[in-house]
C-alpha positions as CSV (number, residue, x, y, z in Angstrom):
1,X,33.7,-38.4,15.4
2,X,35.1,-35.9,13.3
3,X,33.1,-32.6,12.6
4,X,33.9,-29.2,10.8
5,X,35.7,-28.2,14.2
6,X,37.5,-31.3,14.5
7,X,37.6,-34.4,16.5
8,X,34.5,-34.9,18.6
9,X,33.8,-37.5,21.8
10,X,30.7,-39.0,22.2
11,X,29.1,-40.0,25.0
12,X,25.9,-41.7,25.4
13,X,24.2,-39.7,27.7
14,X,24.9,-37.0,25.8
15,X,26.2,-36.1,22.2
16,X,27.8,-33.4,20.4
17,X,25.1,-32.8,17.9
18,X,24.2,-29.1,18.6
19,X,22.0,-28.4,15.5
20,X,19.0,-26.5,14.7
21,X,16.9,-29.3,16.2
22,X,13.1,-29.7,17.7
23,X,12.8,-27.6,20.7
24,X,11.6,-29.2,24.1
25,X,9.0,-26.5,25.1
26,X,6.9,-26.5,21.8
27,X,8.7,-29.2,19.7
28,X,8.8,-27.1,16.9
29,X,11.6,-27.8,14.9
30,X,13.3,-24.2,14.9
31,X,14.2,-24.6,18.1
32,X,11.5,-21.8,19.6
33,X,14.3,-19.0,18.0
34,X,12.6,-16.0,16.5
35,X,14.0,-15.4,13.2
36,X,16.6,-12.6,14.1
37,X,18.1,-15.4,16.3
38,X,17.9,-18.1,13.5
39,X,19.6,-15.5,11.3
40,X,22.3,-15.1,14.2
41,X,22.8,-18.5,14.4
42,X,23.6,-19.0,10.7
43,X,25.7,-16.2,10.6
44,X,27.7,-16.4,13.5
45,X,27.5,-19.6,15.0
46,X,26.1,-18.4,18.6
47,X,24.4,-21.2,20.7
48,X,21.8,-19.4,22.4
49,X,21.0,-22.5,24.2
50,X,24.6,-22.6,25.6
51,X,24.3,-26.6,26.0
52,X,27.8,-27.1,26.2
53,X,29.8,-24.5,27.4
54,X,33.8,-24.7,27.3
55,X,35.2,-26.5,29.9
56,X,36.8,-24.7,32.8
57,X,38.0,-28.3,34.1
58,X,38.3,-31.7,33.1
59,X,36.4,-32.5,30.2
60,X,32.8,-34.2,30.3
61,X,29.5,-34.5,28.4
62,X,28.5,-31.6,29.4
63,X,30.9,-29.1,28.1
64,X,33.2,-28.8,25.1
65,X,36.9,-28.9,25.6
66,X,39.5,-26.1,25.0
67,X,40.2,-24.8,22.2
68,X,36.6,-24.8,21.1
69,X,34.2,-22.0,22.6
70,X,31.7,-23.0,23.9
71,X,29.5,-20.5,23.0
72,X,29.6,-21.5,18.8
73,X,27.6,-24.1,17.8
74,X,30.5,-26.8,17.1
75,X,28.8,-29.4,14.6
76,X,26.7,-27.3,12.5
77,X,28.0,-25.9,9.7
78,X,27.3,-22.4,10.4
79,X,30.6,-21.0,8.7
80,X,29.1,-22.4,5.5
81,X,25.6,-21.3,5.6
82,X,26.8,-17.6,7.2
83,X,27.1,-16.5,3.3
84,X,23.5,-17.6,2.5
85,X,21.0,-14.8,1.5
86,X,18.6,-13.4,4.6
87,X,16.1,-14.4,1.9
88,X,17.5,-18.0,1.8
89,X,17.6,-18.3,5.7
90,X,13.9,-16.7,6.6
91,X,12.7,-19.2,3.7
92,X,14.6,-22.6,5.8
93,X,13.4,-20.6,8.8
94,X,10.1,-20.4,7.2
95,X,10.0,-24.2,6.0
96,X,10.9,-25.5,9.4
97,X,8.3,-23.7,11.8
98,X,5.8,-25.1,9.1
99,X,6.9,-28.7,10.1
100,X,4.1,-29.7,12.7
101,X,5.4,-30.9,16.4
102,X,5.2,-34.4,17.1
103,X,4.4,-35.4,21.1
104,X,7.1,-38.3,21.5
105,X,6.1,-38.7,25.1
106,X,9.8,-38.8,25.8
107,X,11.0,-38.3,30.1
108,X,11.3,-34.5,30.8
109,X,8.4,-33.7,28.0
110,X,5.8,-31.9,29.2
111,X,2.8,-33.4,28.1
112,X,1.1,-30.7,26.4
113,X,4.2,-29.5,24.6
114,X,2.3,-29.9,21.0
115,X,-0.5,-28.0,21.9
C-alpha cells in the first residue's frame, strides 16, 4: 500500500490504518480525544494512542519501521488538514461525537461500551 508517508505493509492481523477511528472504550467515533487533542492531532500528527511505535528491531505488525516515527499518525493526512481553521476542526470534531456508537459485539469489547 502506498500512503502519504510512503510504502505501507499490511498485515492481517493488523493494518496500518491509524485514523481518527471509533474508540474501543465508548465507540464513539472521535476516538474518546477531547477536542484540544483532536486539534493536536490535525495539526501535528501526534498518535496519542501510540499503536505503532517505531521499531527498535526487526519490523512487525506492531510497529512502523525506520524512517517513520512512530509517534505521527502515518496514514492520515494530518499535514493536509494541519492548515484547517480551529473553527473547521471543532465543527468535524463536533459532527463526529454526534455520530451515535454502535455495540458490534466484537472479541475484546466490553459489553456495555455504548452505554
Amino acid at each position: 500500500m502506498v500512503g502519504a508517508f510512503g510504502r505501507f505493509a499490511w498485515s492481517e492481523t493488523r493494518n496500518w490504518k491509524l485514523e481518527i477511528a471509533e474508540a474501543r472504550k465508548t465507540g464513539l467515533p472521535e476516538g474518546d480525544h477531547t477536542f484540544e487533542e483532536f486539534l493536536t492531532m490535525l495539526r501535528t500528527g501526534k498518535d496519542f494512542d501510540h499503536l505503532h511505535p517505531t521499531c527498535t528491531g526487526a519490523p512487525n505488525s506492531g510497529c512502523v519501521p525506520k524512517p517513520f516515527d512512530g509517534d505521527l499518525l502515518q496514514i492520515m493526512p494530518w499535514p493536509v488538514q494541519q492548515h484547517m481553521t480551529d473553527h473547521d476542526i471543532r465543527a468535524i470534531f463536533e459532527y463526529l461525537k454526534a455520530i451515535p456508537c454502535i455495540q458490534g459485539n466484537y472479541p475484546g469489547e466490553p459489553a456495555d461500551r455504548c452505554q
